[in-house]
C-alpha positions as CSV (number, residue, x, y, z in Angstrom):
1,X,13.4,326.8,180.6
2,X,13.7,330.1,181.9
3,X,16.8,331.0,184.3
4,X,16.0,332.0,188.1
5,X,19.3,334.5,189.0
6,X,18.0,335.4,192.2
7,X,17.8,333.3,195.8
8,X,14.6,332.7,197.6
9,X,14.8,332.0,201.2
10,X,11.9,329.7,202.6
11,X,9.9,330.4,205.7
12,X,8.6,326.8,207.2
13,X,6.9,327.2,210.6
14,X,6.1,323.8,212.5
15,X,4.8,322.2,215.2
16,X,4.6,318.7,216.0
17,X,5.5,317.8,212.3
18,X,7.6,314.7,212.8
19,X,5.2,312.9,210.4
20,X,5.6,315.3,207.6
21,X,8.3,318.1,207.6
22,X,10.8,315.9,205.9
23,X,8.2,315.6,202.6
24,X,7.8,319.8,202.8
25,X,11.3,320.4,202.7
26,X,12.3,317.6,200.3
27,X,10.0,319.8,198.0
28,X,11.8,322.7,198.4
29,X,15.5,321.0,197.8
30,X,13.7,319.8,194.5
31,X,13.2,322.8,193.2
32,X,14.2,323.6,189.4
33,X,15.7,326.4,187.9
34,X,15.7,328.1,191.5
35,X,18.9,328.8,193.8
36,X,17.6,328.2,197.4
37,X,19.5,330.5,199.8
38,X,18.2,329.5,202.8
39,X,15.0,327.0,203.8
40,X,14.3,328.6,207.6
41,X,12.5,326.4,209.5
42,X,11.3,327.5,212.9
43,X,10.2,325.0,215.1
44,X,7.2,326.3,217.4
45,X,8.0,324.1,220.6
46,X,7.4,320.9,219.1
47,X,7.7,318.2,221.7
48,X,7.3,315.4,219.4
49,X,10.6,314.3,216.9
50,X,10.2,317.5,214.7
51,X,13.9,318.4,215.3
52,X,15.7,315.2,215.3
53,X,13.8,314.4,211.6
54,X,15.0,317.9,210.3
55,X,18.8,317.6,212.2
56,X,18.8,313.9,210.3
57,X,18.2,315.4,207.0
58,X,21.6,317.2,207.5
59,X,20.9,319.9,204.9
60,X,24.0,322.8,205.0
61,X,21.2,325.7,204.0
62,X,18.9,324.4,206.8
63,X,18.7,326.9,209.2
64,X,16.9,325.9,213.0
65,X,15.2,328.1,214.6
66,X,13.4,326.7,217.8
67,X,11.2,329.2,219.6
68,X,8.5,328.6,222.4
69,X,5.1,327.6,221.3
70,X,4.0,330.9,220.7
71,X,1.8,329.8,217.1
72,X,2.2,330.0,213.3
73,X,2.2,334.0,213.2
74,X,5.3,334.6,215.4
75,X,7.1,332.1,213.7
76,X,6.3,333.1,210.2
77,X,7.9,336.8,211.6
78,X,10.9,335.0,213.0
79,X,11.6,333.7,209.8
80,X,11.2,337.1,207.7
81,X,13.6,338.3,210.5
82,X,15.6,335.7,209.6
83,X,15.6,335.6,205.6
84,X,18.2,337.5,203.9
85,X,17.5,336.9,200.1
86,X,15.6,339.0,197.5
87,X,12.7,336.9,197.7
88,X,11.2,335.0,200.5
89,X,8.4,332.1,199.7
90,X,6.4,330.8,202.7
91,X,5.4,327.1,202.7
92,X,3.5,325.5,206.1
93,X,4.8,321.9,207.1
94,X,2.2,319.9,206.4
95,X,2.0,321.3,202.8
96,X,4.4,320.6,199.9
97,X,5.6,322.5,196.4
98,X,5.6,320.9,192.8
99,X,8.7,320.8,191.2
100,X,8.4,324.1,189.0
101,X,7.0,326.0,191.2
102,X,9.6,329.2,192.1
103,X,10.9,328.6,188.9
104,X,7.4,329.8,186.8
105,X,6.3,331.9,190.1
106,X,10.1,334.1,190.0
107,X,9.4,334.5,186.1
108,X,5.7,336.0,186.1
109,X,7.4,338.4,188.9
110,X,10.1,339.4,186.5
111,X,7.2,339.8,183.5
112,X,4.8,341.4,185.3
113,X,6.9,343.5,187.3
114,X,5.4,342.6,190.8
115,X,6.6,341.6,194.2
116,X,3.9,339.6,195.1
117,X,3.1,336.6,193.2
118,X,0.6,333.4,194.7
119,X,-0.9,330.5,192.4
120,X,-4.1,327.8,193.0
121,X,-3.3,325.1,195.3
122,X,-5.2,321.5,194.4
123,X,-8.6,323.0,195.8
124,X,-10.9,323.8,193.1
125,X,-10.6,328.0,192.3
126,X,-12.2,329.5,189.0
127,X,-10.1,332.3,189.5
128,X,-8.3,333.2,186.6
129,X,-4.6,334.2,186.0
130,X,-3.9,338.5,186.2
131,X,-3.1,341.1,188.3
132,X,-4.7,340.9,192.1
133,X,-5.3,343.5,194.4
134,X,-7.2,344.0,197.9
135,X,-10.7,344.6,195.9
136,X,-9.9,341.0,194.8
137,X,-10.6,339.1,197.7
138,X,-13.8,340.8,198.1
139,X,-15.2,337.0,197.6
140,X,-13.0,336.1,200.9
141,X,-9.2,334.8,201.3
142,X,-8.2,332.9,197.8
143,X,-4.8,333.0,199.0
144,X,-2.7,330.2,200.0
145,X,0.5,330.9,202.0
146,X,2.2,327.8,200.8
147,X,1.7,329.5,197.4
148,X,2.7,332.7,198.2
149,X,6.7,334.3,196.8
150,X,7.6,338.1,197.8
151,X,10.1,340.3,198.0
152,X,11.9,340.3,201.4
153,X,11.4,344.5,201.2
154,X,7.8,343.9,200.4
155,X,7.7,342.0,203.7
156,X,9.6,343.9,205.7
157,X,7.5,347.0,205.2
158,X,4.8,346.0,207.3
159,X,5.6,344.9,210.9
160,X,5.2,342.9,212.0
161,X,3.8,340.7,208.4
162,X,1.6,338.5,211.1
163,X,-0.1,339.5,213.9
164,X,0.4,337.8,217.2
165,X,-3.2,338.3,218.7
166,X,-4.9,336.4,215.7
167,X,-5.1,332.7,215.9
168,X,-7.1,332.5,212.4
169,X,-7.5,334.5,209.4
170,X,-4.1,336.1,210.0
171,X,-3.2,335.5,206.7
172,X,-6.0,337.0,205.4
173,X,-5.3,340.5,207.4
174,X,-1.3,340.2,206.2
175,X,-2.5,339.6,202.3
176,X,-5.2,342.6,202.7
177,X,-2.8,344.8,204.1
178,X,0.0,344.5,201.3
179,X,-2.4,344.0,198.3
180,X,-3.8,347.9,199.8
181,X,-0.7,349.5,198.6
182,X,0.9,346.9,196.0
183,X,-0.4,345.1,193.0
184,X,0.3,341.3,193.3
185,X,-0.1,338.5,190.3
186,X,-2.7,335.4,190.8
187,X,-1.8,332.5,188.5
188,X,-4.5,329.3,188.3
189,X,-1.8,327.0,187.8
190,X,-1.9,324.4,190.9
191,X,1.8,324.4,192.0
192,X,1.7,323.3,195.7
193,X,-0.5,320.7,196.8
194,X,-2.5,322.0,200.0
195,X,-3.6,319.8,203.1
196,X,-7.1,321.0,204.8
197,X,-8.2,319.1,208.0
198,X,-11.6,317.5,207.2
199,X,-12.7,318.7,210.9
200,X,-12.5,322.8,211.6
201,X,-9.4,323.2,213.9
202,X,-10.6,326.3,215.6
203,X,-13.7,327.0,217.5
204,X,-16.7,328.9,216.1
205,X,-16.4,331.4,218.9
206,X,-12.6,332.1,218.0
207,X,-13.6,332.2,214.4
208,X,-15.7,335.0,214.7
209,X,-13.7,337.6,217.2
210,X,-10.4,336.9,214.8
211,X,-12.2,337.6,212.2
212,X,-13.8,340.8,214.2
213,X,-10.3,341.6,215.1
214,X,-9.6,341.2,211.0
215,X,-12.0,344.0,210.1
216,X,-11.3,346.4,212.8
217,X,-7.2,345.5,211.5
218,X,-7.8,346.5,208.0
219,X,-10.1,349.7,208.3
220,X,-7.7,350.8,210.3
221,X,-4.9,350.2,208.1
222,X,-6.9,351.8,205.5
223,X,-7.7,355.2,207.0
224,X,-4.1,355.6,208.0
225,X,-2.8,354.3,204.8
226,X,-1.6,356.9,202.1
227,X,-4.7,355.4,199.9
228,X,-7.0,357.5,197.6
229,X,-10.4,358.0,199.2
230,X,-12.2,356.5,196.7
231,X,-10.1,353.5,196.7
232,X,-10.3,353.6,200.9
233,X,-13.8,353.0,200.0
234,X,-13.8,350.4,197.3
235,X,-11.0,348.6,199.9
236,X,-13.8,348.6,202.5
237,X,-16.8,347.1,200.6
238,X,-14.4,344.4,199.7
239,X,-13.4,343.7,203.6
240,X,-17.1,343.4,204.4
241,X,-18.0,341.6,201.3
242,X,-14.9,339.5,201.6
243,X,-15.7,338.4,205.6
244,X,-19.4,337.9,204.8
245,X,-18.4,335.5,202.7
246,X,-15.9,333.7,204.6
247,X,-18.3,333.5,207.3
248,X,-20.9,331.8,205.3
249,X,-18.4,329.3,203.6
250,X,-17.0,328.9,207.5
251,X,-20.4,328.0,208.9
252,X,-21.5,325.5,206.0
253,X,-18.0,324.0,206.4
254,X,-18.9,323.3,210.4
255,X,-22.2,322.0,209.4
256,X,-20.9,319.8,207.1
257,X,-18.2,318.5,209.4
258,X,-20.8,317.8,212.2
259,X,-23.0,316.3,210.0
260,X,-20.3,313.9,208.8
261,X,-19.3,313.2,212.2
262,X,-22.8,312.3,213.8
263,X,-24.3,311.0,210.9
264,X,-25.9,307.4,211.2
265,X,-24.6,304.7,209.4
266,X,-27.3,303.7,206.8
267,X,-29.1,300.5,207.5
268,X,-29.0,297.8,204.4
């Protein structure tokens, strides 16, 4: 086994997660070959037993940060505020890690020589394992924050990391944004296991002005980047590629939702 030197601070934004927080971080505590600093957990104004199930866990790295419900992208920022390790790994609440998992991702960032490392969750992906940048996800948003390990400095460049005004896809905008001006590392290995509710969670009508809010984000980002011209424009056929695409798989997913949902029940 390869030796992990360096401490990774986890970001865990939740709300309500009374019925599955203490799985996430029991995940991170079982890391291997990885020294923890600190698992930050920022509590979004739960008002169900969130608190009380992390306080019971008694953990002496757990640090509690309780904010107003102000959604997953302000607490994701408070938590990079918060980290103070080389390396920061985000993981959402209702998610969890395999065992190996900063272990393997910490060595391919020493091999490769990268600062931004994410890996396949238990969705199906045919992606396959190298180096990733923006003109990779001109397919759409293959990235998983529960998968994803970075430098704190990496993070810290671009404030803030999330954007408050974006309810959905702000991932997507974040991961776009740093894979303009830094190569990352894919790897198809599934090492995090990733919940997706079976019903969309957002409205179609909010769907479509983040992800308008997304594009106008990123082009912006890219004309005031110090990018290459030709790589400004590569970078842009990959945004609209990349959202095309998402909107499609977004549409079909509602379809198939609805169709699940009103279905009648066969007669036999």
């Amino acid at each position: 086994m390869s030796e992990v030197s360096e401490s990774v601070d986890v970001i865990i934004p939740v709300y309500n997660g009374a019925n599955f927080i203490e799985k996430a971080i029991e995940s991170v505590m079982a890391q291997t070959n990885a020294i923890i600093g600190k698992i930050i957990v920022v509590n979004d104004g739960s008002s169900d037993a969130t608190v009380s199930v992390i306080q019971a866990m008694n953990l002496p790295n757990l640090e509690l940060i309780t904010t107003p419900n102000r959604g997953v992208a302000a607490a994701r920022n408070a938590g990079v505020a918060a980290a103070k390790s080389k390396w920061i790994a985000f993981l959402d609440a209702d998610d969890y890690w395999h065992s190996d998992k900063l272990e393997k991702q910490l060595t391919m960032a020493r091999q490769h020589k990268v600062s931004f490392i994410c890996s396949a969750t238990d969705l199906i992906s045919k992606r396959t394992e190298g180096i990733i940048s923006f003109v990779s996800m001109w397919k759409g948003n293959f990235i998983s924050t529960s998968t994803v390990v970075m430098s704190r400095e990496l993070a810290q460049e671009i404030k803030p990391l999330f954007r408050l005004d974006m309810t959905f896809a702000e991932d997507y905008a974040t991961w776009f944004r740093i894979l303009a001006v830094n190569a990352g590392y894919f790897t198809p290995q599934i090492l995090s296991q990733y919940y997706v509710s079976p019903m969309p969670n957002y409205r179609l009508g909010s769907i479509f002005w983040n992800l308008m809010i997304l594009q106008i984000e990123c082009i912006l980002f890219l004309l005031r980047g110090n990018i290459p011209v030709i790589r400004k424009f590569i970078g842009l056929l990959a945004l609209v590629s990349g959202t095309s695409i998402s909107i499609f798989s977004i549409l079909k997913r509602f379809i198939s939702a609805y169709m699940r949902k009103y279905q009648s029940p066969s007669i036999k």
